[in-house]
N, C-alpha and C positions, 0 to 999 in steps of 0.2 A: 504494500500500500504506500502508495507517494505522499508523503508531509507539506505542505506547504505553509510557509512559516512566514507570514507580513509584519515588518515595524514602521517604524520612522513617523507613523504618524501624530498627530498635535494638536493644538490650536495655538492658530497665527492672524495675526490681522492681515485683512485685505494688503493686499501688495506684497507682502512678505513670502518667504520660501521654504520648503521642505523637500527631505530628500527621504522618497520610500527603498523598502529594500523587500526582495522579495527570494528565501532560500527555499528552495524543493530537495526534496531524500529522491531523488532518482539515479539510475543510471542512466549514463549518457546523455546527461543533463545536454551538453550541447549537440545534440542529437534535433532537441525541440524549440521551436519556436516558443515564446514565450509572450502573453501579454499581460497589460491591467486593468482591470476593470474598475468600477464603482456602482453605486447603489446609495442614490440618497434617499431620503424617507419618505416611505408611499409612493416611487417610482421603480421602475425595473433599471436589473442591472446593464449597466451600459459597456461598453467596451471603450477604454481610453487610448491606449497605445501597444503596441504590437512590438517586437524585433524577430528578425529572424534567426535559424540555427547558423545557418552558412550564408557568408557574408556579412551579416547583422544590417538588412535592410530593416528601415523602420518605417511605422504610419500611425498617424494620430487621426483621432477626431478633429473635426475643424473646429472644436471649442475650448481646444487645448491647445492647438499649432502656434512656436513661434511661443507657448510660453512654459511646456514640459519638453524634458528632452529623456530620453528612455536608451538605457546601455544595458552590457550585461557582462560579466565577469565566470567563464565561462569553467575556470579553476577554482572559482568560490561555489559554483552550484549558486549563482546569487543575478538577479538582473533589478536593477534601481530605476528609479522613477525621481527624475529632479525637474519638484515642479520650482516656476516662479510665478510671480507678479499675478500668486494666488486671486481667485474672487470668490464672494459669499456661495455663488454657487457652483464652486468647488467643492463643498462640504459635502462629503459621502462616506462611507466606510470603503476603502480599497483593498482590493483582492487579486491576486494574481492566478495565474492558470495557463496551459497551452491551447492557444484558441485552434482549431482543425475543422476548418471550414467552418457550420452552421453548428456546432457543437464545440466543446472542450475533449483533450486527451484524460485529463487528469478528473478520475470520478467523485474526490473529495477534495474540495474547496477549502481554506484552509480559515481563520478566523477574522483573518483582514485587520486592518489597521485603520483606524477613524481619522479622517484629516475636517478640521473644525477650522471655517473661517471669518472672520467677525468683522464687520463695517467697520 
């Protein structure tokens, strides 16, 4: 079973920055694509940013682009999420996962990390 293990997250005021981190218990961690999602309250979870195994192409939502930048450390089993110039409706709990087309590879979700951003 694959662990999935989120930190980093906080609360910051508008404008300010956080950097998430996201470790999985797999093998051949870089084998998989990896993204992150969120889930704010009383919405579905949405997909934020993406990298890939090989190569490490990335892709954001357009409500993120230009101010997260998404990497991945491929010797730590670890891919990070550094957002900045936060906004309130940033606030979700973030969760990481390998998104595989119209579904996830990884069948448990791991506990996510709350990023909280204040006017």
């Amino acid at each position: 079973e694959v662990q999935l293990v989120e930190s980093g997250g906080g609360l910051v005021q508008a404008g300010g920055s956080l950097r998430l981190s996201c470790t999985a218990s797999v093998f051949s961690f870089d084998d998989y694509a990896i993204g992150w999602f969120r889930q704010a309250p009383g919405k579905e979870r949405e997909g934020v940013s993406a990298i890939t195994s090989v190569g490490g192409s990335t892709n954001y939502a357009d409500s993120v682009k230009g101010r997260f930048t998404i990497s991945r450390d491929d010797a730590k089993n670890t891919v990070y999420l550094q957002m900045n110039s936060l906004k309130p409706e940033d606030t979700a709990v973030y969760y990481c996962n390998a998104p595989l087309g119209v579904t996830v590879a990884f069948q448990y979700w791991g506990q996510g990390t709350q990023v909280t951003v204040s006017s």
